[in-house]
BAVEX-620096 format. One record per residue (C-alpha): x negated, y negated, z negated; residue in three letters. Coordinates in nm, 4 decimals. Layout:
         xx         yy         zz   res
          X          Y          Z   ALA
...
***
This chain:
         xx         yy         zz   res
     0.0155     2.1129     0.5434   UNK
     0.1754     2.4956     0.4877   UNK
     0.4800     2.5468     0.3833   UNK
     0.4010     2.6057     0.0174   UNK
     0.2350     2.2676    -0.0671   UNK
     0.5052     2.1286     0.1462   UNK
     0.7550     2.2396    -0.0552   UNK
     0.5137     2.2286    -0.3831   UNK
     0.5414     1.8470    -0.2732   UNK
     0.9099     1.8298    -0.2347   UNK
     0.9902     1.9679    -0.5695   UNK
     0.7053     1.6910    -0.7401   UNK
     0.9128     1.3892    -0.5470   UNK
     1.2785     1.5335    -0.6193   UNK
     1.1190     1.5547    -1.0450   UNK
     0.9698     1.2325    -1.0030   UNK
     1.3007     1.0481    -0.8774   UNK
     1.4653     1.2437    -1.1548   UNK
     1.2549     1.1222    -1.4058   UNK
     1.2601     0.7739    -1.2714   UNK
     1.6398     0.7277    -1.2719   UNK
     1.6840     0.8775    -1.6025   UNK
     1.4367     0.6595    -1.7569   UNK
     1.6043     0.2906    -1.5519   UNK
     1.9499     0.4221    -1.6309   UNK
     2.0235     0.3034    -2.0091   UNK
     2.3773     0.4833    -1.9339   UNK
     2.1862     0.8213    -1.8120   UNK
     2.2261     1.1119    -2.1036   UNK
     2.1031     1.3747    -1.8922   UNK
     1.8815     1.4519    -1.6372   UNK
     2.1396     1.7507    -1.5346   UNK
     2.3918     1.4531    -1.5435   UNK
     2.2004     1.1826    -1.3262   UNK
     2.1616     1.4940    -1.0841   UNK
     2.4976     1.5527    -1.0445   UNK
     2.6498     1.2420    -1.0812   UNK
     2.4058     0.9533    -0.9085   UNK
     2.5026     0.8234    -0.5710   UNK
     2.1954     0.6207    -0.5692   UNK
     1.9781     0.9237    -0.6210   UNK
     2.1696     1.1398    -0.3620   UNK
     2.1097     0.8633    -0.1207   UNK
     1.7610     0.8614    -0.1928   UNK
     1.7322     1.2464    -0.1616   UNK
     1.9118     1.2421     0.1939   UNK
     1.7799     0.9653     0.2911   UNK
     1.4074     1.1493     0.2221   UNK
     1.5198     1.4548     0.4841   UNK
     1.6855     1.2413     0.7411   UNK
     1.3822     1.0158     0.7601   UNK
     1.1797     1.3053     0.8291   UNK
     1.4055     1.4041     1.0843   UNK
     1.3721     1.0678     1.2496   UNK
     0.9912     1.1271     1.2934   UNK
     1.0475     1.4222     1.4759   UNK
     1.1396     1.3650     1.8523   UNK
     1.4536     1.5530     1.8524   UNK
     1.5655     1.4622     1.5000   UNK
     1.6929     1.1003     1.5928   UNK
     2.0510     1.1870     1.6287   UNK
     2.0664     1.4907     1.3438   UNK
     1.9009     1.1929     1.0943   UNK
     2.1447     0.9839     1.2141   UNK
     2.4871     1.1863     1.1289   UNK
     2.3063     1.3114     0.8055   UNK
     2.2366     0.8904     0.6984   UNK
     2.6409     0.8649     0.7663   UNK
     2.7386     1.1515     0.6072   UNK
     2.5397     0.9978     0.2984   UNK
     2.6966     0.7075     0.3438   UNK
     3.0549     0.7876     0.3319   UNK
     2.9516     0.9610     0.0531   UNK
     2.7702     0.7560    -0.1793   UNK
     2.8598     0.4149    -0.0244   UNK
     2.4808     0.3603     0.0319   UNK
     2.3379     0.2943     0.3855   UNK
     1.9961     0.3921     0.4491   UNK
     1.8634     0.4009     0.8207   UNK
     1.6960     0.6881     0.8281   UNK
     1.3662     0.4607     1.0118   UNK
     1.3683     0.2963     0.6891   UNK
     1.0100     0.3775     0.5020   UNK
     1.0525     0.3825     0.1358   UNK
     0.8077     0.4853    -0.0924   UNK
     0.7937     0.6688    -0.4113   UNK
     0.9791     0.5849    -0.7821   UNK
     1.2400     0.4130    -0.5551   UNK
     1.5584     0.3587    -0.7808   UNK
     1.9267     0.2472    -0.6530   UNK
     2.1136     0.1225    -0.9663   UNK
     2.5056     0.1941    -0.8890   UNK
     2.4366     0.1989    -0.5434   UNK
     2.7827     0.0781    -0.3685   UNK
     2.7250    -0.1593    -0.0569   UNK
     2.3524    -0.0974    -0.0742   UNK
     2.2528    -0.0998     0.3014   UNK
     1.8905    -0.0910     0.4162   UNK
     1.7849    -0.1418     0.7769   UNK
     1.6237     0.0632     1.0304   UNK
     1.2941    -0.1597     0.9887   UNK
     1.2887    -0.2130     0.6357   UNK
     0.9728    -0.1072     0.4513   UNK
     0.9532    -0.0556     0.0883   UNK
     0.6848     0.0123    -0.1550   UNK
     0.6551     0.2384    -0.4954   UNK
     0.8565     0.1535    -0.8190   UNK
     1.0769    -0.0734    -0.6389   UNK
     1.4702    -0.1256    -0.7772   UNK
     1.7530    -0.2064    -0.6113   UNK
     2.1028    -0.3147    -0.7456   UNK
     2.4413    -0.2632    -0.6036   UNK
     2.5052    -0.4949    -0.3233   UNK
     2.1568    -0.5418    -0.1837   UNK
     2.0983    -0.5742     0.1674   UNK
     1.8180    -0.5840     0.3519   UNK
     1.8894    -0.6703     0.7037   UNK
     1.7923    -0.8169     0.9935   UNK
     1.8250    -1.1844     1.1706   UNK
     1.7411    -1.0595     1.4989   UNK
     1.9053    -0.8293     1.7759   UNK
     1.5445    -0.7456     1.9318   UNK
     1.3689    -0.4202     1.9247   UNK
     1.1029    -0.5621     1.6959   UNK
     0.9928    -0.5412     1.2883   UNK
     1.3336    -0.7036     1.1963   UNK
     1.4006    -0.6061     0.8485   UNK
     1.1874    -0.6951     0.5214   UNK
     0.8711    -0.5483     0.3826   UNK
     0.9223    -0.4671     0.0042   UNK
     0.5803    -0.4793    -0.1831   UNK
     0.5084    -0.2593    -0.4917   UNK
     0.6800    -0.2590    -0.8337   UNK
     1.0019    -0.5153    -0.6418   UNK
     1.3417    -0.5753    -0.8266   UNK
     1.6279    -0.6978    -0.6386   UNK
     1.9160    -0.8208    -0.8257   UNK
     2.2656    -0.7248    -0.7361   UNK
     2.4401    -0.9063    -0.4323   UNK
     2.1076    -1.0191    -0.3295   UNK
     2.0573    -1.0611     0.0879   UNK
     1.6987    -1.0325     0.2146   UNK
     1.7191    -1.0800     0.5555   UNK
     1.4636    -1.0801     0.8196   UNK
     1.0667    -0.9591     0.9035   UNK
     1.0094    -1.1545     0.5137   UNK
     0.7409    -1.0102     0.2683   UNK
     0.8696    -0.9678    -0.0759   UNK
     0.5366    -0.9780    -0.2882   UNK
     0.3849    -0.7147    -0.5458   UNK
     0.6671    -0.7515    -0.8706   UNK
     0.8766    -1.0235    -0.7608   UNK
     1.1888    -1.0600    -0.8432   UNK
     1.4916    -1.1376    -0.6662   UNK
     1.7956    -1.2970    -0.8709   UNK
     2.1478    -1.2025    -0.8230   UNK
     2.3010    -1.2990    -0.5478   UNK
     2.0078    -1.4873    -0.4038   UNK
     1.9625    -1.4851     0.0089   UNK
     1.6075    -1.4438     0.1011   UNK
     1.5227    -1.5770     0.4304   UNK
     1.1508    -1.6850     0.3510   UNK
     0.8619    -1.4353     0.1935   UNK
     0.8343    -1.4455    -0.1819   UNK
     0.4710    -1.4425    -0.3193   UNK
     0.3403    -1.1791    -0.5745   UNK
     0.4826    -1.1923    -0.9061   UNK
     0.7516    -1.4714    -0.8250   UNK
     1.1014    -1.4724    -0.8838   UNK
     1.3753    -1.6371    -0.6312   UNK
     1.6811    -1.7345    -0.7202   UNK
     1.9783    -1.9121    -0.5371   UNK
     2.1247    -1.9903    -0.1661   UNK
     1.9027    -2.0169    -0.0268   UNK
     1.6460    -1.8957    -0.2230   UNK
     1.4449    -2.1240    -0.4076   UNK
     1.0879    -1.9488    -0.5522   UNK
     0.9763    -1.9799    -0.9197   UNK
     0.6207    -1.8796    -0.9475   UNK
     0.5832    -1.6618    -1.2745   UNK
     0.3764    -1.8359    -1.5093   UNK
     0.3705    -1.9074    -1.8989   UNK
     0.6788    -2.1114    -1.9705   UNK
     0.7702    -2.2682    -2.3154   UNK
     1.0046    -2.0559    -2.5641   UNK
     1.3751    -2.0733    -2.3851   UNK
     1.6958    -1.9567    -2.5580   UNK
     1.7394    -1.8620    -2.1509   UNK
     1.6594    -1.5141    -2.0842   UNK
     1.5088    -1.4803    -1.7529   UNK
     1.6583    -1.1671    -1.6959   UNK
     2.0194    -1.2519    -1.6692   UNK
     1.8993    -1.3848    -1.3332   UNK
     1.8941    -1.0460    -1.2077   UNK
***
């Protein structure tokens, strides 16, 4: 890839997290304001350059100090051997850390608080694999090699130790799963869970 698509392709990410924060923000009034003002979205952004560093095989230690500058910046933790994929949105963004081994699909949200971490001190997949279209509710710990399904949902404050099939939510300590299905009418709205 040249320089010019590479760069053609930088711009289209750096619009399309843009776009995707404005629109999952209800407090955003601006783009030019979620630019300048979102520590989730700067984490994002650095962590996108210091994870290419880490691919290259003397980038380790630059990605490293740029992933703690970030974070004593924006109070977000990414390892920069964390994969994460596109229309990735940090809401707040304070205490958010993400591990080295931590994979994470496309239109996948994250609250303040979140961790996903590891159970395990060996050099091995350690941290959770995030499926597609994923929100994780503030507080929440997933923790471990676990497989979040395709648009589950994680409650507040829930700790994830086991995976959680597609379209599921789990909720509690530890977390107990609630397939989706077609409930009865509820004055409960399902989404103060998250």
């Amino acid at each position: 890839m040249g320089v010019v698509q590479r760069a053609r392709q930088l711009s289209e990410r750096v619009r399309e997290d843009l776009a995707v924060a404005c629109e999952k923000d209800p407090a955003s009034q601006s783009a030019v304001q979620v630019a300048l003002t979102s520590p989730g979205l700067h984490a994002i952004w650095t962590h996108r350059a210091a994870h290419a560093l880490w691919q290259r095989r003397r980038g380790r230690l630059p990605a490293l100090l740029l992933a703690q500058t970030a974070r004593s910046i924006t109070g977000v933790e990414i390892h920069p051997g964390a994969s994460i994929g596109r229309r990735f949105f940090i809401d707040h963004g304070m205490g958010v850390v993400i591990g080295e081994t931590a994979e994470i699909g496309d239109d996948v949200m994250l609250y303040h608080g979140v961790t996903l971490g590891g159970r395990s001190m060996e050099r091995v997949k350690r941290h959770p694999t995030v499926a597609d279209g994923v929100t994780i509710g503030a507080g929440a710990r997933v923790l471990g090699p676990v497989l979040i399904g395709r648009g589950a949902q994680i409650g507040a404050n829930a700790v994830v130790v086991r995976d959680v099939p597609d379209d599921a939510t789990a909720v509690g300590v530890p977390a107990v799963v609630r397939p989706h299905a077609a409930a009865p009418e509820s004055h409960i709205d399902p989404a103060i869970w998250i």
